[in-house]
Steps between C-alpha positions, in 0.01 A plus 500: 500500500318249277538146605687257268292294226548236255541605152204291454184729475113332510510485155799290489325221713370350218800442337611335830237271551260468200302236651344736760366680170383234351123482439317129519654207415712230492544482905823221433653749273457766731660268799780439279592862416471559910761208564758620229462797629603388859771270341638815292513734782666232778766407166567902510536540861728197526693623220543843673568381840812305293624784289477711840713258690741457214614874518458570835639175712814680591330810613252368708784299650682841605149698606454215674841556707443856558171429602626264769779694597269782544254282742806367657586834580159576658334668187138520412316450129280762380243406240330719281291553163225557304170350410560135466886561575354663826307111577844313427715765700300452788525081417860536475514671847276248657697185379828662670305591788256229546651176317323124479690210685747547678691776328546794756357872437690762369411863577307630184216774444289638244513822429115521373370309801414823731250650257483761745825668404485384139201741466614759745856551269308480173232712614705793718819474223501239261470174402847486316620510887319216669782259494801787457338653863454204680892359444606828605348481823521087513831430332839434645839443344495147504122446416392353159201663240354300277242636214315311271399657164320332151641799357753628629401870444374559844591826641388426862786202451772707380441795785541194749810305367669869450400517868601197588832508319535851730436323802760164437247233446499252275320538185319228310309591212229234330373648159376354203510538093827688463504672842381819422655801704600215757790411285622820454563570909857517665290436783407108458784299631263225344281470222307208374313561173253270365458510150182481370241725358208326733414649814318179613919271390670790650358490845467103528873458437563851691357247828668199419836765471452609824391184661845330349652821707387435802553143501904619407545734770374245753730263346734806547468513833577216563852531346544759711479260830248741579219436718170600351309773719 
């Protein structure tokens, strides 16, 4: 299965950052194209991050609560994805499980942390089953899957949230530009979309997304009068 890229090929870098192209010069003109740059891309995230918020407050307010409830009710998060959604689902895991300060942990896994059976499924089967297999044999009604996608198109992901649907977990889907094959799923209880056409946007404001999550479901839990295991 070929990993997910940016629509942005080599030759596109240029266009991206001309300054890296540029032959001798002026070096203050040259510093100056690097800092708008920076200022361009940090006024795009910010801008994302807001437009994200603005049609998804609400939701994350109710994953948030079925997260929660599902914690509450001695549930587990599984994490999974691919490429540099594989890196952030095993991030997202890791601040549930293993939080700064004082927050409490919260049992979470990644599903590509034992490379061992990552290969052995894609090697002896497939690798559209690496996540789908492992929630069969992990998953309990009760549990909660999360997958992370820049696309959305992922077919490992949509084996595993049909799975996981199957089995009564939760479902929380994180795509980006319009969702891809992601949006299309009965399977997703819910689905955050962000909507850019920028791989590097998509997966800074898919973290901040999933950091604000986190943060809610502890605030959840608390709600809940519930002590924290």
């Amino acid at each position: 299965m070929a990993r997910e890229q940016s629509p942005v090929g080599a030759d596109g870098l240029e266009a991206l950052y001309p300054f890296l192209y540029a032959g001798a010069g002026d070096v203050d003109a040259v510093l100056d194209q690097v800092e708008q740059s920076t200022v361009d891309k940090v006024r795009e995230i910010v801008a994302l991050r807001g437009e994200v918020l603005a049609a998804d407050r609400d939701r994350l307010f109710a994953c948030a609560q079925d997260l929660a409830r599902a914690f509450a009710g001695g549930g587990r998060l599984l994490a999974f994805g691919n490429g540099g959604s594989s890196t952030d689902a095993q991030d997202l895991a890791s601040l549930f499980l293993s939080p700064a300060g004082d927050a409490k942990p919260l049992p979470a896994f990644g599903l590509t942390n034992d490379i061992a059976v990552v290969t052995a499924l894609s090697n002896d089967i497939g690798f559209d089953v690496v996540f789908a297999r492992q929630i069969g044999a992990f998953g309990r009604p009760g549990d909660i899957a999360v997958g992370l996608s820049t696309s959305g198109n992922s077919a490992n992901l949509v084996r595993a949230f049909d799975e996981a649907a199957r089995r009564g977990l939760v479902t929380v889907g994180i795509a980006g530009y319009d969702g891809g094959k992601m949006a299309e799923l009965d399977s997703i209880d819910h689905l955050f979309v962000v909507p850019s056409p920028s791989v590097h946007r998509i997966q800074e404001a898919q973290t901040t997304l999933y950091h604000a999550l986190w943060e809610l479901t502890l605030g959840a839990l608390d709600e809940f009068g519930v002590d924290q295991p």
